[in-house]
C-alpha positions as CSV (number, residue, x, y, z in Angstrom):
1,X,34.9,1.2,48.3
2,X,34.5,3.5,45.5
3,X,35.3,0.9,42.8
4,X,32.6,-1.5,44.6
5,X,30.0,1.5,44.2
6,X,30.7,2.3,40.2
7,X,30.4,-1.3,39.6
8,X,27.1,-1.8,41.2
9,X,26.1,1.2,39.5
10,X,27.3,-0.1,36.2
11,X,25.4,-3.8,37.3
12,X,22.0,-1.4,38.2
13,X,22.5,-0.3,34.9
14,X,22.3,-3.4,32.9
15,X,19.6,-4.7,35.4
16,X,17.7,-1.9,34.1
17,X,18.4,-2.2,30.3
18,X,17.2,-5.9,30.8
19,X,13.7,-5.0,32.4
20,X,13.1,-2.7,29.8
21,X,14.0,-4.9,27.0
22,X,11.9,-7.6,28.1
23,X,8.8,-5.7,29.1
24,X,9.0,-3.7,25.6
25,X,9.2,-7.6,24.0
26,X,6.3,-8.5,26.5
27,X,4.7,-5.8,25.1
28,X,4.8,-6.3,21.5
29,X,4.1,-9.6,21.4
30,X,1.1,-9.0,23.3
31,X,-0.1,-6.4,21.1
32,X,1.5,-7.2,17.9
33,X,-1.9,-9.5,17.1
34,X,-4.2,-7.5,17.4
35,X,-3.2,-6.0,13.7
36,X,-6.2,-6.7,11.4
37,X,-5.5,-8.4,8.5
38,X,-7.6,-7.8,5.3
39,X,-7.8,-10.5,3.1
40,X,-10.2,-11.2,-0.2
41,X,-14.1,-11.1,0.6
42,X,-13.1,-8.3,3.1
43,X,-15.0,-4.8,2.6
44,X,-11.9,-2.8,1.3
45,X,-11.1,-0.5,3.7
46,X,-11.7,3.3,2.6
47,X,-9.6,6.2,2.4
48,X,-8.9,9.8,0.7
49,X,-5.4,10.3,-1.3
50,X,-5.1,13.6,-3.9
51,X,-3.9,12.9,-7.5
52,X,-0.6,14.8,-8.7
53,X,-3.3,17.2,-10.5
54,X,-4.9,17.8,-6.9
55,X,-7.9,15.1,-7.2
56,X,-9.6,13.9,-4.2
57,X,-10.3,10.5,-4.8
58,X,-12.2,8.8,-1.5
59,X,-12.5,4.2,-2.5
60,X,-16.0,5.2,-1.2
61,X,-17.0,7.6,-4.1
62,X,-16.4,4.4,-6.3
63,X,-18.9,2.4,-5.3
64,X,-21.1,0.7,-8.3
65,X,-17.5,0.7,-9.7
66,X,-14.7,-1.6,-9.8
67,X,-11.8,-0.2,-8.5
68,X,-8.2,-2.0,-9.2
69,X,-5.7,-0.1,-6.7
70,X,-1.9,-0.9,-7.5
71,X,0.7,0.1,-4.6
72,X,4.1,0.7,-6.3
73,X,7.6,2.7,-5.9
74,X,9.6,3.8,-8.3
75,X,12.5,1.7,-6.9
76,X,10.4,-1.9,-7.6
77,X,11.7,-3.1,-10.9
78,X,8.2,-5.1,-10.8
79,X,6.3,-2.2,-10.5
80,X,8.4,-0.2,-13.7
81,X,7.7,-3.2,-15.9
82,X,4.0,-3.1,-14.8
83,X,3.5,0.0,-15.6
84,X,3.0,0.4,-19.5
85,X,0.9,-2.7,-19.2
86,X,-1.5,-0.9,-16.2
87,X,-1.8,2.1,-18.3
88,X,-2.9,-0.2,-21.7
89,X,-5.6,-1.7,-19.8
90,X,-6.7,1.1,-18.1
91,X,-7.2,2.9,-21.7
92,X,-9.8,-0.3,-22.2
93,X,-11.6,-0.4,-19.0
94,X,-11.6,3.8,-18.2
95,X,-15.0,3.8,-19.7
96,X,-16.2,0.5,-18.4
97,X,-16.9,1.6,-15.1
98,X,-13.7,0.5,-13.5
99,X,-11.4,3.0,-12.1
100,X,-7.6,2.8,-11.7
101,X,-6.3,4.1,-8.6
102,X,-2.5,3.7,-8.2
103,X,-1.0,4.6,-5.0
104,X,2.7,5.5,-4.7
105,X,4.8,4.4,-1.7
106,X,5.7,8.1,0.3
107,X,8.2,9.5,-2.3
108,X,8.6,12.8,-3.6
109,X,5.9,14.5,-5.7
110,X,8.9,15.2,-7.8
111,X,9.6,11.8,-8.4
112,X,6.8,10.5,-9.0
113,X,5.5,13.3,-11.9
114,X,9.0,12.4,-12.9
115,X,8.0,8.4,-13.6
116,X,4.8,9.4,-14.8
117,X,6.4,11.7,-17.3
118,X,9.0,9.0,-18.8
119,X,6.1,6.4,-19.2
120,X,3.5,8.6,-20.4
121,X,0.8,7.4,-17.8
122,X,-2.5,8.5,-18.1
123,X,-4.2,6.5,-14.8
124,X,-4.7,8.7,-11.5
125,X,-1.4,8.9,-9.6
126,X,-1.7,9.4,-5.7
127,X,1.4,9.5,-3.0
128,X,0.2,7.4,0.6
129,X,2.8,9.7,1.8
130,X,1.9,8.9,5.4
131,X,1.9,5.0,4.7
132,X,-1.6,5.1,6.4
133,X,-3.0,3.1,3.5
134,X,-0.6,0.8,2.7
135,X,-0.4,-0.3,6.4
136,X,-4.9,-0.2,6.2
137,X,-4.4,-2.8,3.0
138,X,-1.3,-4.8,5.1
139,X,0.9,-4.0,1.8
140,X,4.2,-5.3,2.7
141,X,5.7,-6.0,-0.3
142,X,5.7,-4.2,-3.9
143,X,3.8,-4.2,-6.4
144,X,0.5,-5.0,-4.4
145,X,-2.3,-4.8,-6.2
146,X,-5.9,-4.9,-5.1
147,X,-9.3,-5.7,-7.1
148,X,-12.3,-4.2,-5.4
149,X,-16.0,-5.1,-6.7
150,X,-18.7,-2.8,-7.6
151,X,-20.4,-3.1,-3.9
152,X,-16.5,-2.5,-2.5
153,X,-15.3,-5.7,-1.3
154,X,-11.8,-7.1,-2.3
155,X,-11.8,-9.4,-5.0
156,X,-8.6,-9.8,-5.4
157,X,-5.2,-9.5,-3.6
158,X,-2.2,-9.8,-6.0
159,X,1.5,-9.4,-5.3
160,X,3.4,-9.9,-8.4
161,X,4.4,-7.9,-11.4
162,X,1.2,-8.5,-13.6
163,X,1.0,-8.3,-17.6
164,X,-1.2,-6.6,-19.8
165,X,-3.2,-9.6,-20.6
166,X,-3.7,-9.9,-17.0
167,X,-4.3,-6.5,-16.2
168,X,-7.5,-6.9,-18.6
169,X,-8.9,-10.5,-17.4
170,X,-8.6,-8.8,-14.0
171,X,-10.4,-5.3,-14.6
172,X,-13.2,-7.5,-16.5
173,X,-14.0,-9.6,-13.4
174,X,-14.4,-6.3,-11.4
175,X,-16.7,-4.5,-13.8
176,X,-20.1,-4.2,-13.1
């Protein structure tokens, strides 16, 4: 009797696991498009990060700018070789009314004043350290980089390691 009772329980059990493991699948799948998508002609969705020297910098302060935003991590070999040629371009365009935001992946401050440090870049520097805005931009994969116009829409979605050359032809088709 007892060994009927522990098996039923053990059968309850699994019943159980099942249910929840299919509602929970119901329930994602359900929900799971509701996710809004940004894409290029889209108003670039705003935000508020602080710079390593303790910069506010709010995407709606920038507008009658062009804006280029690069996500990156230290970790992306991509992202290291882009680097040197972001902070070339940025040297040309600084003046131009287009502003250089790059935002770092959630790593440590230390880290990242580390990288900055052993490429000598000069560009503002921010840490998403929540992921709140690379999940608002739908950044999924690294480097990202987005071009925002003068009246904030997105230009431009790139996800590719992207030369200095590039760099330049980009930041000249968001200047205003």
């Amino acid at each position: 009797m007892q060994r009927k009772r522990k098996r039923l329980f053990i059968r309850s059990i699994i019943l159980a696991a099942l249910v929840v493991a299919i509602g929970y699948t119901v329930y994602v799948t359900a929900t799971g498009g509701s996710k809004k998508v940004v894409k290029e002609g889209d108003q670039a969705p705003n935000f508020v990060l602080t710079d390593l020297n303790g910069k506010k910098h709010q995407l709606s302060d920038y507008k009658g700018h062009g804006v280029l935003l690069n996500f990156w991590g230290t970790w992306c070999p991509p992202c290291k070789k882009e680097m040197p040629a972001l902070n070339e371009a940025y040297k040309v365009f600084e003046d131009k009314g287009v502003q250089v935001i790059s935002i770092n992946i959630a790593q440590s401050d230390f880290e990242v004043r580390d990288f900055v440090s052993s490429y000598g870049l000069d560009f503002p520097m921010t840490i998403d350290q929540t992921k709140s805005v690379m999940r608002a931009y739908n950044v999924d994969q690294l480097p990202a980089t987005f071009l925002i116009d003068s009246k904030g829409k997105i230009k431009r979605i790139l996800t590719y390691g992207i030369t200095e050359k590039e760099f330049k032809q980009y930041m000249e088709s968001i200047q205003p």
